[in-house]
Structure formats: C-alpha cells, structure tokens
KOLTIDO-7544 format. One record per residue (C-alpha): residue in one letter; residue number from 1; x negated, z negated, y. Coordinates in pm, 1 decimal. Last residue first. Example, Ala and Ser with C-alpha at 12.3 -4.5 7.8 and 13.67 -1.06 7.14 Angstrom:
// residues 2
+---+-----+----------+----------+----------+
| r |   k |       xx |       zz |       yy |
+---+-----+----------+----------+----------+
| S |   2 |  -1367.0 |   -714.0 |   -106.0 |
| A |   1 |  -1230.0 |   -780.0 |   -450.0 |
+---+-----+----------+----------+----------+
// end
This chain:
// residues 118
+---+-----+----------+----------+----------+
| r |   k |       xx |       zz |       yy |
+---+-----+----------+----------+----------+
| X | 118 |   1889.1 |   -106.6 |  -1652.8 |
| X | 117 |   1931.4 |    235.3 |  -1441.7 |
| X | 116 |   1952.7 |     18.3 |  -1167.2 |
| X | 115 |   1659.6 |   -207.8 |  -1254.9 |
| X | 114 |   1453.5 |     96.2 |  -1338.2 |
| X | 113 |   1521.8 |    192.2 |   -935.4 |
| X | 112 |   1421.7 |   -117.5 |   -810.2 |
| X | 111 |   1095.0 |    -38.0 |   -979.7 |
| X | 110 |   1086.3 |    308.7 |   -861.1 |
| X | 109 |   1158.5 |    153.4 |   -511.2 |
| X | 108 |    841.0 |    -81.3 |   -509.1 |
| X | 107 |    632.0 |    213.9 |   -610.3 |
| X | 106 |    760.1 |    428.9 |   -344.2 |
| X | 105 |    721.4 |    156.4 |    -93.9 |
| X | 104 |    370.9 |     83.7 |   -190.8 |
| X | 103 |    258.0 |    480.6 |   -229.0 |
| X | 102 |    422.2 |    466.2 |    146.4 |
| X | 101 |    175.8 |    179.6 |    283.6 |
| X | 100 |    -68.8 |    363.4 |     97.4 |
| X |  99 |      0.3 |    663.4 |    239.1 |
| X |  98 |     16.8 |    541.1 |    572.4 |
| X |  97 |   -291.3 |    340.8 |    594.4 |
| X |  96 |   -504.8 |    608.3 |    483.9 |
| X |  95 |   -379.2 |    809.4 |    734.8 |
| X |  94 |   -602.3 |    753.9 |    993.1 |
| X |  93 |   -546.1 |    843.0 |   1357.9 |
| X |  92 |   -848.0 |   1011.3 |   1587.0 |
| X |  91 |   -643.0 |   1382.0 |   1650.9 |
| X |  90 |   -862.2 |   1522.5 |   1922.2 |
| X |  89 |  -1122.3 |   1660.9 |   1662.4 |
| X |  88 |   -880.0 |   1823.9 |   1517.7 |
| X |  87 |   -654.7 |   1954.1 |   1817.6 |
| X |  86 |   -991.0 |   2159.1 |   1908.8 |
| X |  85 |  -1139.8 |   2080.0 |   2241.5 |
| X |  84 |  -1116.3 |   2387.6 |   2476.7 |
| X |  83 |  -1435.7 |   2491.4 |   2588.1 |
| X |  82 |  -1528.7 |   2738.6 |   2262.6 |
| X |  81 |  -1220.9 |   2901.1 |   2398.8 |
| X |  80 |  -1388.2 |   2967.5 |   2732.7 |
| X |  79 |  -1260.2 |   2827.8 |   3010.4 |
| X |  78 |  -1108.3 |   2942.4 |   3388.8 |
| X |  77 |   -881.0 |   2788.9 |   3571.9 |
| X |  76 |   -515.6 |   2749.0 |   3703.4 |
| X |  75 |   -427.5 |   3151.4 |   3560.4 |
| X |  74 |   -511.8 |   3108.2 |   3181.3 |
| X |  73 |   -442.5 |   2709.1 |   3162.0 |
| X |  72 |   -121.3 |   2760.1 |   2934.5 |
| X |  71 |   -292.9 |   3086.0 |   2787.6 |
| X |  70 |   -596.2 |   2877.5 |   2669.5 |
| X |  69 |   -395.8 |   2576.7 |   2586.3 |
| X |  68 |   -188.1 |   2787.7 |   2339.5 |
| X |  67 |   -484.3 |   2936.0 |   2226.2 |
| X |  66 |   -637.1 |   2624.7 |   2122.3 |
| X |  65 |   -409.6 |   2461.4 |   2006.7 |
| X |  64 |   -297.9 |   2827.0 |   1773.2 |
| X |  63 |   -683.3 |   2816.8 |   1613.2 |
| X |  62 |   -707.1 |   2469.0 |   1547.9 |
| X |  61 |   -347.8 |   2379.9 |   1350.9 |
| X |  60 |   -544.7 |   2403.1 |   1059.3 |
| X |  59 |   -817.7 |   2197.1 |   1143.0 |
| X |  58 |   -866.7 |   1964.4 |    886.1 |
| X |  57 |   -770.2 |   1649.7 |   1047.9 |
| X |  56 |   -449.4 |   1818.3 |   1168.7 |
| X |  55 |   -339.9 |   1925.6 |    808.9 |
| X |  54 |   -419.4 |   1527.0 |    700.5 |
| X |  53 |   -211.7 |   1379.8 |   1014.9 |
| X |  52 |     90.8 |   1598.5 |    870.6 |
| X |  51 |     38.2 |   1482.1 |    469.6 |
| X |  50 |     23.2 |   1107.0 |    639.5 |
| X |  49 |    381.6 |   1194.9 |    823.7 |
| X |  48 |    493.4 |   1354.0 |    488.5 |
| X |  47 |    401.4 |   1028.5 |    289.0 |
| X |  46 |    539.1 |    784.7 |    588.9 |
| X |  45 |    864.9 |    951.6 |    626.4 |
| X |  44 |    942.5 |    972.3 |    216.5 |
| X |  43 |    822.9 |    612.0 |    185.7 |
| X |  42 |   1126.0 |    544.6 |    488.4 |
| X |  41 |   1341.9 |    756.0 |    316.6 |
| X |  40 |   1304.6 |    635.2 |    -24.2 |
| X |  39 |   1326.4 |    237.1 |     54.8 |
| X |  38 |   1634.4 |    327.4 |    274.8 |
| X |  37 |   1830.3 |    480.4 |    -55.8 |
| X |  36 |   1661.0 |    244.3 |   -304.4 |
| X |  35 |   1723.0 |    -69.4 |   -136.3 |
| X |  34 |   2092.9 |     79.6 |    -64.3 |
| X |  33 |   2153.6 |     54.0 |   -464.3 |
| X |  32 |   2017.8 |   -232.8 |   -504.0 |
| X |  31 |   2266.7 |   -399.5 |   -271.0 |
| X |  30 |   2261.9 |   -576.2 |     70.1 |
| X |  29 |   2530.7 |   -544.1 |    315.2 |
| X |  28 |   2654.0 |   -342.6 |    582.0 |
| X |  27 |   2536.5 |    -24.7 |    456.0 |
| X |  26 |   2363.7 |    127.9 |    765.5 |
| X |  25 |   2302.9 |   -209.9 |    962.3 |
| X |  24 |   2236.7 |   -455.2 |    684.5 |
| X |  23 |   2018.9 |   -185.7 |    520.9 |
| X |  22 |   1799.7 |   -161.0 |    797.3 |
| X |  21 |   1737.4 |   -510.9 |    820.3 |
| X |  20 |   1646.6 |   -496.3 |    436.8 |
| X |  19 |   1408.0 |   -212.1 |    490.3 |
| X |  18 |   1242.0 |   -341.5 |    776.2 |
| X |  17 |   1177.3 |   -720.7 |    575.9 |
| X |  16 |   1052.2 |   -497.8 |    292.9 |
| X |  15 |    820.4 |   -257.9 |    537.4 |
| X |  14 |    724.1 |   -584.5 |    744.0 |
| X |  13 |    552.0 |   -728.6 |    394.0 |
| X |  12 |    388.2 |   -410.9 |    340.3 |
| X |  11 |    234.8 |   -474.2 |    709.8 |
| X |  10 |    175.4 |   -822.8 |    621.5 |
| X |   9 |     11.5 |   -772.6 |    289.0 |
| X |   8 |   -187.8 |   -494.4 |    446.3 |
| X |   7 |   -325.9 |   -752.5 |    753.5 |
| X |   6 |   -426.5 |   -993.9 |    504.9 |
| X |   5 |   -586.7 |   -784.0 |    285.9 |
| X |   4 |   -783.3 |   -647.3 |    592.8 |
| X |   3 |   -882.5 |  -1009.7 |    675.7 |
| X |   2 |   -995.2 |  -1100.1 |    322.3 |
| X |   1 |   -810.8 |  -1440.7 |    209.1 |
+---+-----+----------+----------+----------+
// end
C-alpha cells in the first residue's frame, strides 16, 4: 500500500473512531442521528479552518500583519514595512489535507444522512 494512502486512510479512519467517541460523551450513546450531528460539525470545522489557511496563503490578511507589527514594534526599534515578513509567507500549513479530510466526513455524513431519511 502507498505510504501517503496509508497515512489518509488512517487519519480518515481517526475522524470515524473521533466521531464515535465523541458521540458517547455528548449523546451518551450511539445513534444515526448523533453520527450526523458530530459528523457535521467536525467537517464543518475542518472546511472553514482550510477556507481560513487559504485567505492567509493569499495574502489578505498582509497589509493589517504588517501594520499591526509595525506599530507594536514602533518605539523598541526601527523597520521598514518592506522589513516586516508578511503573515503569508509566514503561514507554511497546507490545507489540502483538511479539506479533504472534511470533503470525507461530509460525504460520509450525507450518506448516513440518506439512511435516516430512508
């Protein structure tokens, strides 16, 4: 088996096992029904946190960084703005990972969710 398939398989594999363990302690048992509920948060948390990383990446947030670290640092020493590292380029984490990892758990609880419906 390919490493990296490996390593996705376990990490979707961890989202399940997370889900279940979470709804044991919210719902106090397992049901369909709180599959769906946990399932859509947690796909919900990775989509927008992925959407976040890819504003960062493309320098949106750029412009206030770096004046906010200009006038935090205005009186301790001197820099230019071109200085000051923008957030982008400071910001290294993919988000590949976590939409697909969230595309997986959405899919998984659309499917739970034709079985309820069903």
């Amino acid at each position: 088996m390919n490493f990296r398939f490996k390593n996705t398989l376990i990490i979707s594999v961890g989202f399940q096992l997370l889900i279940i363990f979470l709804s044991l302690i919210f719902y106090r048992k397992i049901s369909l029904l709180s599959y769906i509920n946990i399932s859509f948060y947690i796909s919900f948390a990775l989509l927008l946190f992925s959407l976040l990383l890819f504003t960062v990446k493309t320098g949106f947030f750029d412009a206030i960084a770096k004046s906010f670290n200009f006038a935090a640092t205005r009186g301790k020493e001197k820099r230019s703005l071109a200085e000051i590292p923008s957030l982008s380029e400071m910001v290294t984490i993919n988000q590949k990972p976590f939409v697909f990892h969230g595309i997986i758990t959405g899919f998984l609880m659309l499917i739970a969710l034709g079985f309820y419906y069903v």
